[in-house]
SEMAR-381641 format. One line per field, with one value per residue (C-alpha): residue in one letter; x, y, z; residue number from 0. Coordinates in Angstrom, 2 decimals. Example, Ala and Ser with C-alpha at 12.3 -4.5 7.8 and 13.67 -1.06 7.14 Angstrom:
aa = c(a, s)
c1 = c(12.30, 13.67)
c2 = c(-4.50, -1.06)
c3 = c(7.80, 7.14)
i = c(0, 1)
***
This chain:
aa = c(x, x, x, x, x, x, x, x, x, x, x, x, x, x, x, x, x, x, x, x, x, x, x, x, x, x, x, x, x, x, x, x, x, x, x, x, x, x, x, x, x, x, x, x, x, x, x, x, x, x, x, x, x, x, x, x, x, x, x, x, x, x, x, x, x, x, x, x, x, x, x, x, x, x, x, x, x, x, x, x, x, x, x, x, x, x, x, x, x, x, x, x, x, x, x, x, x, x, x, x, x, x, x, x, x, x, x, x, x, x, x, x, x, x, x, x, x, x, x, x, x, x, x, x, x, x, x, x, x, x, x, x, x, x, x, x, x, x, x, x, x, x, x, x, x, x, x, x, x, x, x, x, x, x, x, x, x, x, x, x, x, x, x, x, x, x, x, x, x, x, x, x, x, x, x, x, x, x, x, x, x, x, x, x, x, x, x, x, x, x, x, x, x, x, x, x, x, x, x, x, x, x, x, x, x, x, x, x, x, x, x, x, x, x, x, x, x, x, x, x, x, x, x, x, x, x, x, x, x, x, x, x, x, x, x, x, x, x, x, x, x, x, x, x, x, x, x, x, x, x, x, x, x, x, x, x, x, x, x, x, x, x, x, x, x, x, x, x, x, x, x, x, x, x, x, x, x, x, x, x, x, x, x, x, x, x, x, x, x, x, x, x, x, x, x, x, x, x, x, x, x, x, x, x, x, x, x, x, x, x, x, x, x, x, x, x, x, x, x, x, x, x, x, x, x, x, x, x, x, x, x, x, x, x, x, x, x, x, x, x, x, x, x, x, x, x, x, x, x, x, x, x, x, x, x, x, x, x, x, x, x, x, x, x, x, x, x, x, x, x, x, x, x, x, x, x, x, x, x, x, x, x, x, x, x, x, x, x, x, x, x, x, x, x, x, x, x, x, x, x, x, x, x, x, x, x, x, x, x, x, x, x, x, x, x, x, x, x, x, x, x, x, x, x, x, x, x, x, x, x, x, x, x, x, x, x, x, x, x, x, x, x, x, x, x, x, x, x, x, x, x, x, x, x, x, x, x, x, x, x, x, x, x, x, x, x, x, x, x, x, x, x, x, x, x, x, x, x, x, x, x, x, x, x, x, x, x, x, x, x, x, x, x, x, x, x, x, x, x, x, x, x, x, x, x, x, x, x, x, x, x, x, x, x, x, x, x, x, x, x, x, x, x, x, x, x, x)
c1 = c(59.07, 59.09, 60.87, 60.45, 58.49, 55.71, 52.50, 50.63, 47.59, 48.90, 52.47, 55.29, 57.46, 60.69, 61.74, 62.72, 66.70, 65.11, 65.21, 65.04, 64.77, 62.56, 64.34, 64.03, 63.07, 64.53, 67.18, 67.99, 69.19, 67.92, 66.15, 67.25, 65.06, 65.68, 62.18, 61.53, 60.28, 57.39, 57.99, 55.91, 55.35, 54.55, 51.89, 50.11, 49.76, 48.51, 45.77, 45.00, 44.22, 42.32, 40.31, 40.02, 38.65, 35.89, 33.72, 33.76, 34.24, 31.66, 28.53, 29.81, 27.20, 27.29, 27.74, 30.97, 32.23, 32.02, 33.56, 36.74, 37.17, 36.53, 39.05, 41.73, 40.94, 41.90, 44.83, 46.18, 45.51, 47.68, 50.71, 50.64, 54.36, 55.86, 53.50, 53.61, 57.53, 58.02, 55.05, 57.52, 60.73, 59.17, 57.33, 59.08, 55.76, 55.30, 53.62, 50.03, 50.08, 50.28, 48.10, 45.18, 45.46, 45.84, 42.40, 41.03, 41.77, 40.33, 37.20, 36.95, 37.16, 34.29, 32.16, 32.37, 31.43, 28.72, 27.49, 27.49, 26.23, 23.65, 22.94, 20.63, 23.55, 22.58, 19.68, 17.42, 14.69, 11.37, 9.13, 6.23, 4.94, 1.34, 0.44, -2.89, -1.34, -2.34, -1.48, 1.95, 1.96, 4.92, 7.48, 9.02, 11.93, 14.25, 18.00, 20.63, 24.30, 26.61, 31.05, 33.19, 35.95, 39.38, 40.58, 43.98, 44.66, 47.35, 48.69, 49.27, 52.44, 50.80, 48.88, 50.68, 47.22, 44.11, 44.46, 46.64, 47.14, 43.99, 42.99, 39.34, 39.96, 40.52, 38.07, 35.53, 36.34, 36.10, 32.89, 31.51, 33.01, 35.95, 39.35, 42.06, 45.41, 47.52, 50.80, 52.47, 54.10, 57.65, 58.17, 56.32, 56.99, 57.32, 54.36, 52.35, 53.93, 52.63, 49.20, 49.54, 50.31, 47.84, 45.13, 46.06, 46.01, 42.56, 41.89, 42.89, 40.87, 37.73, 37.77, 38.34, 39.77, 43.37, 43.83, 41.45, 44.74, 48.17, 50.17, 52.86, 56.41, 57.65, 60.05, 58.82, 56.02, 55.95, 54.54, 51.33, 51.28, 51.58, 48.30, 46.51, 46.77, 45.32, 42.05, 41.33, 41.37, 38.24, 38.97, 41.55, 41.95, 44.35, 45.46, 48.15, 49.44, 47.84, 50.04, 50.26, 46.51, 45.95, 49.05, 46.75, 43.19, 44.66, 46.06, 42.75, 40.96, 42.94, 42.56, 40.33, 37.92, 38.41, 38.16, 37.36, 39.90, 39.08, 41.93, 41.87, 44.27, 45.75, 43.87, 44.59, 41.13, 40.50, 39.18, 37.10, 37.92, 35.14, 34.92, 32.96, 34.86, 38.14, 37.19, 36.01, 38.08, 41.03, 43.72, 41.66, 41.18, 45.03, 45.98, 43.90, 44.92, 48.72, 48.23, 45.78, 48.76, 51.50, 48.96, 50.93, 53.62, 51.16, 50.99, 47.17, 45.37, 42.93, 45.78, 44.36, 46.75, 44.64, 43.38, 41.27, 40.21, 39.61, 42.34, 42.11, 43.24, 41.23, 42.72, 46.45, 46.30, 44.90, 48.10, 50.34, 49.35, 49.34, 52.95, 53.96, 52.27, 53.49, 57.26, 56.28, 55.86, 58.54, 59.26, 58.71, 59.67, 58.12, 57.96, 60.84, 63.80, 61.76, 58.98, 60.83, 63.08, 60.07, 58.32, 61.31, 61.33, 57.62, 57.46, 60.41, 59.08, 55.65, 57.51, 59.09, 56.24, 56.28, 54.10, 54.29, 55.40, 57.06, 55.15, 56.55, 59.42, 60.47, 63.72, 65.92, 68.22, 65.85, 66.95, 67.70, 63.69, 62.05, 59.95, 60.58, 57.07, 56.14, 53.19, 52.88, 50.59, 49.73, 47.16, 44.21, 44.35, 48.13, 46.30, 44.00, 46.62, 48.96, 47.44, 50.84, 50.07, 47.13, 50.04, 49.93, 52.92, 52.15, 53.53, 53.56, 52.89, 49.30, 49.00, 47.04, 45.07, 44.03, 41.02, 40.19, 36.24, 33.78, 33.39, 37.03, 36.69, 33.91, 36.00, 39.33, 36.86, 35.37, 38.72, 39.62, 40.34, 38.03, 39.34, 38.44, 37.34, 35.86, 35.68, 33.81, 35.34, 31.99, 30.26, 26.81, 26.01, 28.93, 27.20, 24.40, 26.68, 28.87, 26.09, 27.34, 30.83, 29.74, 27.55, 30.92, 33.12, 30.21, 30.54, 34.32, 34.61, 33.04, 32.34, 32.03, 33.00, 31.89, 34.34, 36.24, 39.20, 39.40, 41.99, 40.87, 38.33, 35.18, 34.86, 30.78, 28.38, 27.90, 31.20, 32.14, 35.67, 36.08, 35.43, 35.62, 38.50, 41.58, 40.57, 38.97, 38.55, 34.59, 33.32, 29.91, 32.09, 33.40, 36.70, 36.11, 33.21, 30.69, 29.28, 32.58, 31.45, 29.85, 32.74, 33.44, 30.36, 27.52, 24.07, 22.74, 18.72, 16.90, 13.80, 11.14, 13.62, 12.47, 11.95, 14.23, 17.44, 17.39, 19.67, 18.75, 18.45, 16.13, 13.64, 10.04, 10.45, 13.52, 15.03, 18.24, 14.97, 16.96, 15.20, 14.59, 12.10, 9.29, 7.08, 8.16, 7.72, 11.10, 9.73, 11.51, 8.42, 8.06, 6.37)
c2 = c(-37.69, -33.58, -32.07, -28.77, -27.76, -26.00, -28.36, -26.24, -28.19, -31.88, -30.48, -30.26, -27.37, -25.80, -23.23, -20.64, -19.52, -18.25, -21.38, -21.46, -24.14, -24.75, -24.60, -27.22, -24.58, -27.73, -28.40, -24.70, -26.09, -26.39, -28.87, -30.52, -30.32, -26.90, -25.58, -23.42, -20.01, -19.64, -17.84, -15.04, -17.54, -20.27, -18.37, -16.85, -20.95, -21.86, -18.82, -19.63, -23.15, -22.29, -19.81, -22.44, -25.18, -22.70, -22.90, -26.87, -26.92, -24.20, -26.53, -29.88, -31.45, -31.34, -35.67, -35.14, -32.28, -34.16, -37.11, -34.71, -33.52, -36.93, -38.22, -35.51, -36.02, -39.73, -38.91, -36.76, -39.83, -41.84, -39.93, -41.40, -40.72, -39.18, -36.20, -36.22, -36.23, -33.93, -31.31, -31.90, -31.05, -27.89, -26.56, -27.66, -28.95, -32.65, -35.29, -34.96, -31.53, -32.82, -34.94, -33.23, -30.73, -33.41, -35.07, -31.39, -30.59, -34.43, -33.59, -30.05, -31.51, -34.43, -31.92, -29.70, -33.14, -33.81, -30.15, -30.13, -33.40, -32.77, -29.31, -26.94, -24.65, -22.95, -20.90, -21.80, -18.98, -18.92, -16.49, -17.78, -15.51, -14.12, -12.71, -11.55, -9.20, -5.75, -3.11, -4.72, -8.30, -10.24, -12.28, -15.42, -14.86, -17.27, -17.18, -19.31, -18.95, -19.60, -18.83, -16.47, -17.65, -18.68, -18.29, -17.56, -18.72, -17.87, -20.83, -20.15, -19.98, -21.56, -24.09, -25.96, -28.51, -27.40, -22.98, -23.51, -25.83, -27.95, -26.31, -24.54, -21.93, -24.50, -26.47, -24.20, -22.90, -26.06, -26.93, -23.74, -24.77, -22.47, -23.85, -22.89, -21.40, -21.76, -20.00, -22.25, -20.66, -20.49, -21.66, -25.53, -25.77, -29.65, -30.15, -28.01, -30.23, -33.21, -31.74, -30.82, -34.25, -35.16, -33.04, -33.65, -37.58, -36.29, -34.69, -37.05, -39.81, -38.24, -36.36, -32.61, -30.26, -29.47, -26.39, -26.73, -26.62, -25.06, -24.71, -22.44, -21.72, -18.40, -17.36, -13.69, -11.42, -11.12, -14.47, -13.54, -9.94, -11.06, -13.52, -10.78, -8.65, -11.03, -10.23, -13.28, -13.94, -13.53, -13.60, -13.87, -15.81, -15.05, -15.84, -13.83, -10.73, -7.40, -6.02, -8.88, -8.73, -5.07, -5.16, -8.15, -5.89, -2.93, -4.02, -5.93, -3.31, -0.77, -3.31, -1.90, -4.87, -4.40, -7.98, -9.39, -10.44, -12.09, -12.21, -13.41, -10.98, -9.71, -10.47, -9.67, -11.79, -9.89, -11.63, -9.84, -11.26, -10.08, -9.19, -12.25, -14.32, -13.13, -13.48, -17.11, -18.33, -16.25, -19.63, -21.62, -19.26, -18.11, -21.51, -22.27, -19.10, -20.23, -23.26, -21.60, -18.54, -21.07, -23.63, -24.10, -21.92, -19.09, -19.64, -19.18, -16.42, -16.55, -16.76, -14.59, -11.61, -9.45, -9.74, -7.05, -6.82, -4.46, -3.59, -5.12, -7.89, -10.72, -9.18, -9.01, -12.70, -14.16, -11.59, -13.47, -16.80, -16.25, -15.22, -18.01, -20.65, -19.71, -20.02, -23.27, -24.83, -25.69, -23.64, -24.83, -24.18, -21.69, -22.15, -20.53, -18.48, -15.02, -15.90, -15.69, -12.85, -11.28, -12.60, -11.46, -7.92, -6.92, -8.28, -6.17, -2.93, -3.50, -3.95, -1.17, 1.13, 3.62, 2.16, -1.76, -4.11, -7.71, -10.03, -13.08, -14.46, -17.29, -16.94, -20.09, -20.82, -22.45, -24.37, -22.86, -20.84, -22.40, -18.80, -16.98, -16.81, -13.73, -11.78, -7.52, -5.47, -2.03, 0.59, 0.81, 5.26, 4.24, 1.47, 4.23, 6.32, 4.33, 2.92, 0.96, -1.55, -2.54, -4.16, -8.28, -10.09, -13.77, -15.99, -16.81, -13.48, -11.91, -7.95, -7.51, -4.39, -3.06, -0.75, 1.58, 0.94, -0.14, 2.15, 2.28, -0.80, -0.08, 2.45, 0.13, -2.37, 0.32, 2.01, -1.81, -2.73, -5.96, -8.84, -12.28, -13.43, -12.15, -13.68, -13.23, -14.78, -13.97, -15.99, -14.60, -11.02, -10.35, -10.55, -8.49, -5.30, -5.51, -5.65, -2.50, -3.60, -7.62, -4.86, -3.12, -6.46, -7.99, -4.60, -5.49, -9.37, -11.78, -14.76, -14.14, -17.04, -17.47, -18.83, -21.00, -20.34, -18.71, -21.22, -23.94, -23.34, -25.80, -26.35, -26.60, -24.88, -22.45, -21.10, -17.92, -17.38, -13.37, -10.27, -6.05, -4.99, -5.63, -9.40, -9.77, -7.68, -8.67, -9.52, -10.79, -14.27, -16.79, -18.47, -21.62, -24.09, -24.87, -21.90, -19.99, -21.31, -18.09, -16.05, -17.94, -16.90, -14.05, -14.56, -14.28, -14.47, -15.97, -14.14, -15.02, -18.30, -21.82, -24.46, -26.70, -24.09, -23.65, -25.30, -28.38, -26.41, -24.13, -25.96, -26.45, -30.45, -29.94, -32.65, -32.48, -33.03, -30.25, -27.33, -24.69, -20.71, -21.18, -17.99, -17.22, -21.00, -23.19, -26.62, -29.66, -30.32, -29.60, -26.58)
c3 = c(-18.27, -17.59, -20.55, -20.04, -23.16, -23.79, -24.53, -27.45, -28.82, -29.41, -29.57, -27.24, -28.64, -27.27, -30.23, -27.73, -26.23, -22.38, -19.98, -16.27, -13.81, -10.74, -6.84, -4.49, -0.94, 0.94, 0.11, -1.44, -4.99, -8.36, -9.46, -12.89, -15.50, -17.90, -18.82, -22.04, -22.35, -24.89, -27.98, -29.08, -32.04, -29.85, -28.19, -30.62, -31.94, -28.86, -29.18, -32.27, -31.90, -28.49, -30.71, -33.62, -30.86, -29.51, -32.60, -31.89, -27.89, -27.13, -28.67, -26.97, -24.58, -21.25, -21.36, -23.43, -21.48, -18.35, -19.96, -20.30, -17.18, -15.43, -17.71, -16.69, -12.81, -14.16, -15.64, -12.94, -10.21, -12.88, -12.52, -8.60, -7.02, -9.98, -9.30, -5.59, -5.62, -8.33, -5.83, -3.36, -4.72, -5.84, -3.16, 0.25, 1.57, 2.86, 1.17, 3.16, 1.74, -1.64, -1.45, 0.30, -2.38, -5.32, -3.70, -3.54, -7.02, -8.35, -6.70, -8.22, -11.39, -10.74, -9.13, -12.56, -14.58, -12.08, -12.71, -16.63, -16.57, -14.89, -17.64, -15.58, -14.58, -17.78, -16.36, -19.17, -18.94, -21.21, -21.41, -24.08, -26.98, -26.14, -29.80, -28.29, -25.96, -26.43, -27.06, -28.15, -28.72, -26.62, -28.23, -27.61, -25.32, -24.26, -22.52, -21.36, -19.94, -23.27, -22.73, -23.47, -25.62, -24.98, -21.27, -19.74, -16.43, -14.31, -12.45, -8.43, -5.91, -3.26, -4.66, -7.33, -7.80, -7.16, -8.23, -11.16, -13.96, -13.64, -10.53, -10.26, -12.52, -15.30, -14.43, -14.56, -18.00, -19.27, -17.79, -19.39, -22.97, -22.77, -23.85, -21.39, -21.94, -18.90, -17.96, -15.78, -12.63, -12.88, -9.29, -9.64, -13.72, -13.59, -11.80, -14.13, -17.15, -16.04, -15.20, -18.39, -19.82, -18.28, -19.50, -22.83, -22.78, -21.70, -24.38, -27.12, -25.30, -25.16, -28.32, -28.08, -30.67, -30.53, -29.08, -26.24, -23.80, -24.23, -21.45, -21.46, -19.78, -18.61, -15.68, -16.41, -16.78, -20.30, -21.88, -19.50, -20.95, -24.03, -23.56, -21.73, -24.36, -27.26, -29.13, -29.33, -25.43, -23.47, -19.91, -17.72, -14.01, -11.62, -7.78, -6.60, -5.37, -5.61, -7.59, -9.99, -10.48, -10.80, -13.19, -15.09, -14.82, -16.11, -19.13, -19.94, -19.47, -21.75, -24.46, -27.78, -26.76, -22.36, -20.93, -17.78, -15.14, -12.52, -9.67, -6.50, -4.42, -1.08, 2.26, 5.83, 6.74, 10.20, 13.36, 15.94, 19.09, 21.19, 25.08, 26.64, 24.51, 25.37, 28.92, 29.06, 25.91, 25.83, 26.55, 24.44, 20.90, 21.17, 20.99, 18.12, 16.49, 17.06, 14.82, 12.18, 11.52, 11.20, 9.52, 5.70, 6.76, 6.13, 2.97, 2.69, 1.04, 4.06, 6.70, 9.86, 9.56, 12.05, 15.24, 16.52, 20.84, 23.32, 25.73, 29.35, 31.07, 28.88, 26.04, 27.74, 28.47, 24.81, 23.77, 26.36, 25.30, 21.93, 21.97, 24.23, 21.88, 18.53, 19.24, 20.24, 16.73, 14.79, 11.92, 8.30, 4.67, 2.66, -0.99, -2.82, -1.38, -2.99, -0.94, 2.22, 1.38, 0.93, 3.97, 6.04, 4.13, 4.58, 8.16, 9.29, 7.52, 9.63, 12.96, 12.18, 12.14, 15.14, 18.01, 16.86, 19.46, 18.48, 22.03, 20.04, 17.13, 17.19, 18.86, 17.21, 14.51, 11.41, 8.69, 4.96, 3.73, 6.77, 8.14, 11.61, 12.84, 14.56, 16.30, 17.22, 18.74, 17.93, 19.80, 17.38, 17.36, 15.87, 13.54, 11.84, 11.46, 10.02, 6.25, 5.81, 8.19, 6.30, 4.22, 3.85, 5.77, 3.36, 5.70, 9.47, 10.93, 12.81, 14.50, 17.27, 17.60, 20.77, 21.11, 23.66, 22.81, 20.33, 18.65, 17.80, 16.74, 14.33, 12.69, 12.54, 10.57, 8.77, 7.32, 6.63, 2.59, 1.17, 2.43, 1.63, 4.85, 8.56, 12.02, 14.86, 18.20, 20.47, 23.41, 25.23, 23.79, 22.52, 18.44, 20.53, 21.99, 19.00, 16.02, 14.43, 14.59, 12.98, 10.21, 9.41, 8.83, 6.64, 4.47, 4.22, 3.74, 1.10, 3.78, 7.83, 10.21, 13.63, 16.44, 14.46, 11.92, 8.32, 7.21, 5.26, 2.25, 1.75, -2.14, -2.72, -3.58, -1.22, -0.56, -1.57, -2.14, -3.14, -1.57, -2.20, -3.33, -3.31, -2.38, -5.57, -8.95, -8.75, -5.53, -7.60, -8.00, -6.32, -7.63, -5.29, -6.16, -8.78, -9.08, -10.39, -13.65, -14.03, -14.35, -17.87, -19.21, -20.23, -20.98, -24.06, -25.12, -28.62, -29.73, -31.89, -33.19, -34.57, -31.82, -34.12, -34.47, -30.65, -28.40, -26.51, -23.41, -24.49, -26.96, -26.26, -24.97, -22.67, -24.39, -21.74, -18.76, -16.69, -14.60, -16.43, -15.80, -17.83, -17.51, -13.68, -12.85, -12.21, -14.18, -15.91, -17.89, -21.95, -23.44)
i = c(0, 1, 2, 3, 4, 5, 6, 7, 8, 9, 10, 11, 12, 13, 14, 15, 16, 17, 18, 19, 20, 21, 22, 23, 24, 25, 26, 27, 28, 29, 30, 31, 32, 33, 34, 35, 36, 37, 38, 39, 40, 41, 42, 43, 44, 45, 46, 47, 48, 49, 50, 51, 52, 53, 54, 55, 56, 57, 58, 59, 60, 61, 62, 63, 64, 65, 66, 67, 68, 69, 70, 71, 72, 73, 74, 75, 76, 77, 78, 79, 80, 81, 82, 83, 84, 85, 86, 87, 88, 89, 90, 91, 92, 93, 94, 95, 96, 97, 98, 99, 100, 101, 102, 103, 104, 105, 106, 107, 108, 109, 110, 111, 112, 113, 114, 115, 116, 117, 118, 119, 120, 121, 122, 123, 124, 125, 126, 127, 128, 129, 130, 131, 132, 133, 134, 135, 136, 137, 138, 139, 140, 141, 142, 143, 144, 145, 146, 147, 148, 149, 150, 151, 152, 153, 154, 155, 156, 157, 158, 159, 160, 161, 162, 163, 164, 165, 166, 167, 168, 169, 170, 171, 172, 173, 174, 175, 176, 177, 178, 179, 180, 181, 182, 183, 184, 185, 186, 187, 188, 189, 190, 191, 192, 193, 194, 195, 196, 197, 198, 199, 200, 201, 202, 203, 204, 205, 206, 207, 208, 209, 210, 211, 212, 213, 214, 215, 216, 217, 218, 219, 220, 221, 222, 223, 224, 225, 226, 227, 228, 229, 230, 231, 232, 233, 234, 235, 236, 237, 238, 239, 240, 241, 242, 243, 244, 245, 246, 247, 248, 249, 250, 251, 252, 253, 254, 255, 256, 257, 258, 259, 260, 261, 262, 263, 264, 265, 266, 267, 268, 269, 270, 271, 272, 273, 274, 275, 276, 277, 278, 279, 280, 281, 282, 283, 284, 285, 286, 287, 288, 289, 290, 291, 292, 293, 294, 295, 296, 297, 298, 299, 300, 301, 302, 303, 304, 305, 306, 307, 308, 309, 310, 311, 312, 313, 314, 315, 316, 317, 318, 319, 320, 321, 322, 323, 324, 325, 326, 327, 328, 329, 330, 331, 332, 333, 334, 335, 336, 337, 338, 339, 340, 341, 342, 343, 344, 345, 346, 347, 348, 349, 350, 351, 352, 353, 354, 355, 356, 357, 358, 359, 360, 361, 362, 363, 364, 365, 366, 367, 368, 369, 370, 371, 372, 373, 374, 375, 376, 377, 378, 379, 380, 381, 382, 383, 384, 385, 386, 387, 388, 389, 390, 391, 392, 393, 394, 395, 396, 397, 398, 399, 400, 401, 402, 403, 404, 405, 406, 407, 408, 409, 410, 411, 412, 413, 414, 415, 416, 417, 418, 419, 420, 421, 422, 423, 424, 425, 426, 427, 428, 429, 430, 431, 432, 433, 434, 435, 436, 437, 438, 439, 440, 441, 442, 443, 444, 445, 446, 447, 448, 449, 450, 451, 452, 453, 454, 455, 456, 457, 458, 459, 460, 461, 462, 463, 464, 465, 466, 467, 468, 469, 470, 471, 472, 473, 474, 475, 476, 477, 478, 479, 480, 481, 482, 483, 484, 485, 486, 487, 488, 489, 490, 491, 492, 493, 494, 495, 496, 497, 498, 499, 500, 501, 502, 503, 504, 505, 506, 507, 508, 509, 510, 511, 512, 513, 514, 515, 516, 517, 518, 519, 520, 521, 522, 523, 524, 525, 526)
***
């Protein structure tokens, strides 16, 4: 059932002489099926028909859109074992994994029908001619949220399902009318092909134009350069590395027409364990903290990479604990052999760093890609002056900073890069005596937790799933929930134009009946 070709509109096409295959972390072999690398030919089909399918897609109604992406979450459920299996075999994670993130990924996709369904995501805004106004008489104004153009997403390591090639990003494009050009992540290639088949069984079901979805093969970097670089592509989503993504922003944005990119990135998601809570919780929060740095291997873009306290005898025992608990759990398998080499590589060149202390590594033989977890502690004057351990270990690893005072702390949080995510461990007045230090972190983070875990990402409507930079290219956006439709599209106003020529959204009965800004008032009622 996976060929390994490239789906390009209603085609499956293999015209190209670079194939690769997909690794089983496991078992540490290759799995069988041969996937093809597109052709330079093959994409610039697949952008053409994604271009040809805007004029069409981009005016579909909200009813038919929806009736696409329920029929894809369909689809997907369809492929039952076959998809869960084939997850498996690339990825090294168990079967609740896959499908926890298959059920996340279904109801990403409902939630995105429900939304255009539903139509007043738009932001329909009127503001009513008033011919008598002097001394310049007002004209009719009115706006609405219309998409870009063709999209390229970037399917994900760590989540084969629900950030890559159906996952949110997708989604979201198509919910604003964008078609969708994936390139499938070399490391889960089968999986991607049947979320592919299954998208476009979707497709032909519910009528869309050809071209709406390609998705395309490539064990390199130069298939995605070569979409990235396409007039006729309008944005570009990405989760990933730093380096991946700034490599992805740049060359969008030396383009003659610059384009957005917007990449989810690196993230050492600092916690703030604070005094009164290291004194009454200390046992209880390191053995939480065990589980949530291990949780997935580590494999999380919001795994807690930094834990910041001040020194003493609270801190000395969550340290103690910590250590003692992590080598406790049993190792598991990281996604691909790269991953781990480079797990293993960027965790040794931190506890290398002069004045870094290893309190715990797991001290056992592990089976073949299965990850050594580890935890250090540094002094917080070496911290600040040492930028390089700002550096992401992705995988099961956390350094614990100690500081002499708060306002050492403040300044640790302060020198801090964006990260995606902040906690704050506190009990009594803790979030009183530290307020300066909680105002730092919020500068730093796009969401702030309080005593619990940043592992594990709610998808609704009020999560935000970014942060400054490097976690995100534009911490304005979310990529996680409904409201990351709004990277896939700009607004765009009507003036002075014929009730009849408008779009439903905006003409004078509201014939959709959604909620719409009519003259500063939020109304469903007609003009």
């Amino acid at each position: 059932m996976i060929t390994g070709h490239n789906y390009i509109g209603h085609q499956r096409i293999a015209s190209g002489n670079t194939t690769y295959k997909t690794i089983n972390p496991k078992l540490n072999i290759e799995n069988p099926t041969v996937f093809y690398e597109a052709t330079e030919e093959e994409i610039e089909k697949a952008v053409s028909l994604a271009k040809d399918a805007f004029q069409h897609f981009r005016n579909f109604s909200g009813a038919k859109k929806a009736s696409f992406l329920n029929a894809i979450a369909d689809e997907i459920l369809a492929l039952d074992e076959l998809l869960l299996k084939t997850y498996m075999a690339e990825t090294g994670l168990p079967e609740g994994r896959a499908k926890g993130e298959r059920g996340r990924t279904i109801g990403q996709l409902r939630s995105f029908a429900d939304l255009v369904s539903e139509g007043s995501w738009v932001e329909a805004t009127i503001d009513t001619a008033a011919p008598e106004r002097t001394p310049i008489p007002k004209q009719d104004i009115r706006k609405m949220l219309v998409p870009l153009g063709p999209v390229v997403v970037f399917g994900a390591s760590n989540f084969p399902l629900a950030y890559s090639t159906a996952g949110g990003d997708t989604a979201a494009a198509f919910a604003a009318g964008c078609p969708v050009i994936v390139k499938s992540h070399p490391m889960h290639a089968g999986t991607g092909e049947l979320v592919a088949m299954a998208i476009h069984k979707a497709a032909q079901k519910t009528g869309m134009p050809e071209g709406v979805f390609s998705n395309l093969n490539s064990s390199g970097i130069e298939v995605g350069v070569q979409l990235v670089k396409h007039p006729a592509v309008k944005a570009v989503g990405f989760t990933g590395s730093i380096q991946g993504g700034r490599a992805l922003f740049d060359l969008a944005s030396q383009r003659p027409e610059p384009i957005p990119v917007f990449a989810e990135m690196g993230s050492i998601n600092p916690v703030l364990l604070l005094p009164e809570a290291a004194s009454s919780k200390a046992t209880t929060h390191a053995k939480t903290y065990a589980s949530s740095i291990t949780l997935g291997t580590g494999q999380f873009c919001t795994n807690p990479g930094l834990i910041i306290g001040i020194k003493g005898a609270a801190l000395d025992l969550f340290i103690k604990t910590l250590s003692e608990e992590i080598i406790q759990i049993n190792p598991s398998c990281m996604l691909h052999p790269s991953i781990i080499g480079n797990y293993e590589k960027n965790k040794q060149q931190l506890i290398a760093q002069q004045g870094v202390t290893v309190t715990a590594e797991y001290p056992h033989e592990t089976a073949v890609n299965h990850a050594r977890q580890a935890v250090s502690v540094v002094k917080g004057e070496t911290f600040l002056n040492t930028p390089s351990l700002q550096q992401e270990v992705f995988g099961p690893f956390s350094l614990v900073i100690s500081c002499s005072t708060k306002e050492e702390m403040e300044k640790i949080i302060s020198s801090l890069e964006g990260q995606l995510t902040g906690t704050i461990l506190a009990e009594g007045n803790d979030a009183v005596q530290f307020e300066a230090v909680i105002e730092a972190l919020k500068n730093r983070v796009g969401r702030i937790i309080f005593n619990g875990v940043p592992t594990g990402v709610e998808v609704c409507p009020s999560m935000l799933h970014g942060g400054p930079y490097p976690a995100s290219t534009d911490s304005r956006f979310t990529a996680v929930g409904v409201h990351s439709i709004k990277r896939w599209v700009r607004p765009f106003s009507y003036q002075s134009w014929p009730d009849q020529l408008l779009p439903d959204a905006l003409k004078n009965r509201n014939p959709l009946g959604i909620t719409r800004t009519v003259n500063n008032q939020q109304t469903t009622a007609s003009l």
